[in-house]
C-alpha positions in Angstrom: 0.0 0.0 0.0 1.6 3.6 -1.2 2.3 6.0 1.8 0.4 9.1 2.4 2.3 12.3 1.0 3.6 14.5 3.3 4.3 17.8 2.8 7.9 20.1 4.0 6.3 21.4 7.1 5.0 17.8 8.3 8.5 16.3 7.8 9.7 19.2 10.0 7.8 18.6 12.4 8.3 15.3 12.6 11.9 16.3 12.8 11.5 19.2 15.6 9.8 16.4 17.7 12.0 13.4 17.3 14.6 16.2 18.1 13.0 17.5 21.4 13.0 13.9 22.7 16.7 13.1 22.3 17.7 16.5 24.0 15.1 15.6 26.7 17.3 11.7 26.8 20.8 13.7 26.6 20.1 16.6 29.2 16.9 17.0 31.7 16.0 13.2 31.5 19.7 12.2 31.4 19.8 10.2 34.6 16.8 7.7 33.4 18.8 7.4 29.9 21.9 6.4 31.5 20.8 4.0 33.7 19.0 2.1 30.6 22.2 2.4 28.6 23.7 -0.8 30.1 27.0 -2.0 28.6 26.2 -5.5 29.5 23.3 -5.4 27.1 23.5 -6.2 23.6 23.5 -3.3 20.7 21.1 -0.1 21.8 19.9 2.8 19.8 18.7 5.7 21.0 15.4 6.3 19.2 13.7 9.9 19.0 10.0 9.8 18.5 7.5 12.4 16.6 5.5 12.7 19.8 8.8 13.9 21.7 9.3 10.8 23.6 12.6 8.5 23.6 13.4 5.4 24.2 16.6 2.7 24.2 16.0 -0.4 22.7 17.4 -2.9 19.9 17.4 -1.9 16.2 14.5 -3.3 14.1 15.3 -6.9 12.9 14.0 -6.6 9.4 16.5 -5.8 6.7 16.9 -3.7 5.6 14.9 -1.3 7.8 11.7 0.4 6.7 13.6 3.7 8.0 16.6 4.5 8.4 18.5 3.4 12.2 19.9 5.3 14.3 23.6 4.7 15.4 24.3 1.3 17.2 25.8 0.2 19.8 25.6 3.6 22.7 25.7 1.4 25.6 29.3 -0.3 25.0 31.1 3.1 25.0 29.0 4.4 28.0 32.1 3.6 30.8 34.8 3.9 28.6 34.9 7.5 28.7 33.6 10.6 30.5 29.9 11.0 30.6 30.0 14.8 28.8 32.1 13.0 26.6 30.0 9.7 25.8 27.1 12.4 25.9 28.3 14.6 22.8 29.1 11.2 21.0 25.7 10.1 21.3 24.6 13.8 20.3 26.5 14.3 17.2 25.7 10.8 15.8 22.0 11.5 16.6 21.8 14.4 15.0 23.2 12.6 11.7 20.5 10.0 12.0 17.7 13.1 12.1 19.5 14.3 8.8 19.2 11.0 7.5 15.3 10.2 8.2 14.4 13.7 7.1 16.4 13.6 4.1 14.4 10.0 3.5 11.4 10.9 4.1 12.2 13.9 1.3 13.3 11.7 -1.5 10.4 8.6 -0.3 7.9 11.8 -1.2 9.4 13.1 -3.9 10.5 16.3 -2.5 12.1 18.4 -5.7 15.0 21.0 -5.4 13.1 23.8 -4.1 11.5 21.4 -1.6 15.0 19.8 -0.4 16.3 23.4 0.1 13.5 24.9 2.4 13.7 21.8 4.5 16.9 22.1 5.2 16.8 25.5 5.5 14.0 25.0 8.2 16.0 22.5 10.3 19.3 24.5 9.7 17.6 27.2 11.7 17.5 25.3 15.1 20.4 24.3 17.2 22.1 21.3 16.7 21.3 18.5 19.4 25.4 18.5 20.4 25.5 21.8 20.5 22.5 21.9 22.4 23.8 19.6 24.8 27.5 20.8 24.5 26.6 24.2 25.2 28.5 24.8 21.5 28.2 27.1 19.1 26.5 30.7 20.0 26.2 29.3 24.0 29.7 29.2 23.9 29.7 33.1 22.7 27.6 34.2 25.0 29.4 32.5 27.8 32.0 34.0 27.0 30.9 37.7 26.2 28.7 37.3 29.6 32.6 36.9 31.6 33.9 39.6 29.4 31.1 41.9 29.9 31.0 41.5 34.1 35.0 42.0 33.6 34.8 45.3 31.9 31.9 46.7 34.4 34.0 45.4 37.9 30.9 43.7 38.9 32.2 40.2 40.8 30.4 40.8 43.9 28.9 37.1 45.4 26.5 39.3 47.0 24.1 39.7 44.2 24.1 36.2 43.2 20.5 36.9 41.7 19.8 40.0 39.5 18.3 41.3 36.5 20.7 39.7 33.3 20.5 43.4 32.3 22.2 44.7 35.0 25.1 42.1 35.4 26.5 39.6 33.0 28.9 38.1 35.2 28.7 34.7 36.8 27.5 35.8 39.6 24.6 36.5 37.0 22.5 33.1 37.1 19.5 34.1 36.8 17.7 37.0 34.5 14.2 38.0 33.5 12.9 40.9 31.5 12.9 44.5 32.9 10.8 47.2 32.0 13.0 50.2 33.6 15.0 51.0 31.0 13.8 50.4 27.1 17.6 51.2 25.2 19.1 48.4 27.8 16.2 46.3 27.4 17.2 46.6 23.4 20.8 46.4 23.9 20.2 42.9 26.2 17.9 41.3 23.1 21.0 41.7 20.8 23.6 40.4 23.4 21.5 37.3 24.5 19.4 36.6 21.5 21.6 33.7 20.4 21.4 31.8 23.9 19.9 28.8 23.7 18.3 27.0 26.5 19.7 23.6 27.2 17.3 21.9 27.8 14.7 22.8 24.9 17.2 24.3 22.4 15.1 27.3 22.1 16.4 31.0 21.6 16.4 33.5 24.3 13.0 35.5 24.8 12.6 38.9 26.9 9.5 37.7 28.4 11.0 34.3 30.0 12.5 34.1 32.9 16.4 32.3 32.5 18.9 30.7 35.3 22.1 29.8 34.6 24.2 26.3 36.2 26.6 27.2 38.1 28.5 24.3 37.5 28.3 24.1 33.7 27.3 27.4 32.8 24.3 26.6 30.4 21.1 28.7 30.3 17.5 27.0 30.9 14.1 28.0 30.9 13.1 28.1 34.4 9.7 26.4 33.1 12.2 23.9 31.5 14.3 22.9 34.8 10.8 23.8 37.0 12.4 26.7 38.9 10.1 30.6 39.5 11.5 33.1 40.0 10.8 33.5 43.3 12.9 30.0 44.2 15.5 31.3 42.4 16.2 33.9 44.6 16.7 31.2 47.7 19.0 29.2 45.7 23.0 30.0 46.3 24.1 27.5 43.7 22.2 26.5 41.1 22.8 22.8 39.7 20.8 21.6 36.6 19.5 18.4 36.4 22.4 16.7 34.0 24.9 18.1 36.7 22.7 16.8 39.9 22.7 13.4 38.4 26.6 13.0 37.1 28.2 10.5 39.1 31.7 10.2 40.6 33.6 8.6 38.2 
């Protein structure tokens, strides 16, 4: 029986939510992934769904596959090296296997050239799952520009652990939210921090969310994404996001 055709914008959603699942396996749900990723097992893929849920489990048995598989074999690496480490492995190979399926699912429907292009084009505008969950890429930047900037002002002070990100880029910094005192700085913070990607989602910066930074590895998450208000956030001395509470001592 001949499949359904499906237009650009359903392969890319299909994408987008295949996508959200893995960063959900690699970063806030981390803890339940690595536990499932058990060396002793035979061969495991990581497998992103279109309804944004993941799960571990063997590659299909028929061959060759309907679609295409994702990388095998995650678990045997998985005390072999450090966890950010086996982390980004799994990250860069999964975002290859997206690429793949999408890129599949063009040519099983006959996307043309123009087609081909605005796909791409349409994925190419989010975040890669590593850098995602490698903070690469413009989180990198903006790390860095947030040091640079707190350097410049002389504002280290530990006593303002919790202030407006307009006010103070420095580490001390960790969390921000939008403030409505002062329009040209509200303007000036959109350009600085509209590259920051959460790391938990993979979604740009918006002035109308509130943001907290980890202290231990400096990403940036929605606080709706890592559950913390506001209000918590000004009662918490060091902030640890969930990928950095669940790494064990190696």
């Amino acid at each position: 029986m001949e499949a359904r055709s499906r237009s650009v914008e359903e392969i890319f959603e299909d994408f987008k939510g295949r996508r959200t699942a893995i960063i959900k396996a690699l970063t806030t749900e981390v803890e339940d992934f690595y536990s499932q990723c058990d060396p002793e097992k035979e061969n495991l893929c990581l497998y992103g769904l279109p309804n944004e849920q993941w799960e571990v489990n063997l590659p299909v048995e028929e061959v060759p596959p309907e679609l295409p598989e994702p990388v095998l074999g995650i678990n045997f690496a998985r005390d072999g090296m450090q966890e950010k480490d086996w982390l980004s492995l799994v990250a860069v190979h999964s975002d290859t296997w997206l690429l793949a399926l999408s890129f599949y699912f063009g040519a099983r429907f006959a996307f043309d050239q123009t087609d081909r292009k605005r796909l791409f084009n349409m994925i190419n505008e989010l975040p890669t799952i590593f850098e995602v969950v490698t903070g690469g890429g413009a989180v990198k930047k903006q790390v860095k520009d947030k040091s640079s900037a707190s350097n410049n002002s002389g504002s280290k002070s530990k006593s303002g652990s919790k202030v407006a990100f307009s006010e103070t880029q420095g580490r001390q910094s960790r969390a921000f939210q939008p403030k409505d005192e002062d329009e040209g700085l509200e303007e000036q913070d959109d350009e600085e921090h509209g590259d920051t990607l959460c790391g938990a989602c993979g979604e740009n910066y918006g002035t109308d969310e509130f943001w907290i930074c980890c202290d231990i590895c400096e990403k940036w998450f929605h606080g709706k994404c890592v559950k913390i208000t506001p209000a918590r956030a000004e009662h918490i001395k060091q902030y640890k996001c969930p990928s950095c509470s669940n790494k064990r001592a190696r």
